[in-house]
C-alpha positions in Angstrom: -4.2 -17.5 -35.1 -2.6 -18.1 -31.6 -2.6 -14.8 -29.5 -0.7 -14.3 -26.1 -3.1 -13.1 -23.6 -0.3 -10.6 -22.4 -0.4 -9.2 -25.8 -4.1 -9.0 -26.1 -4.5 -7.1 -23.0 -2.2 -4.6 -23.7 -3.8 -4.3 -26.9 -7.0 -3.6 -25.5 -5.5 -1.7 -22.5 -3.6 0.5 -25.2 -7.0 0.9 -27.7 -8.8 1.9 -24.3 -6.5 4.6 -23.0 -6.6 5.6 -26.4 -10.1 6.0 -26.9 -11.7 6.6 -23.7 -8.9 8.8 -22.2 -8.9 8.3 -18.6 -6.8 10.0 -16.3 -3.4 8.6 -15.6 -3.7 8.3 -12.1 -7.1 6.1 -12.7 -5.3 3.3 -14.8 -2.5 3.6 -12.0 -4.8 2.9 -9.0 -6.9 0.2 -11.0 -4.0 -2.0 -11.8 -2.2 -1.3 -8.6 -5.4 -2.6 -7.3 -5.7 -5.8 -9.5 -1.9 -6.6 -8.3 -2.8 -6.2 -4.5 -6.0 -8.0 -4.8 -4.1 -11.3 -6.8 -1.8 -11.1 -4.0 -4.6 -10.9 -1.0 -6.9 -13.9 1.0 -9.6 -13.1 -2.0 -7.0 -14.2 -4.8 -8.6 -18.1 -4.7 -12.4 -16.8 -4.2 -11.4 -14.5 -7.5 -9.8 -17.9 -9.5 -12.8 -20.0 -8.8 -15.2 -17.3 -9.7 -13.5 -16.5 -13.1 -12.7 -20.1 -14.3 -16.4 -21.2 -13.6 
């Protein structure tokens, strides 16, 4: 079964939220921060470090 990673992570995102119940303004700042920090001079160091 082929799953779109876009899909997944909202899945877990969603099941999170859900589940754990963090405030909204957390899950604003942390994926603010993840799209700043794709965007930044860290965004290769990041790539390499995950694909590895």
């Amino acid at each position: 079964m082929d799953v779109p990673l876009w899909f997944a992570l909202l899945a877990v995102g969603v099941l999170g939220v859900k589940l754990i119940r963090p405030p909204w303004w957390l899950v604003a700042v942390i994926l603010l921060g993840g799209f700043l920090l794709a965007d930044s001079f860290l965004a290769p160091a990041i790539d390499t470090a995950i694909n590895k």
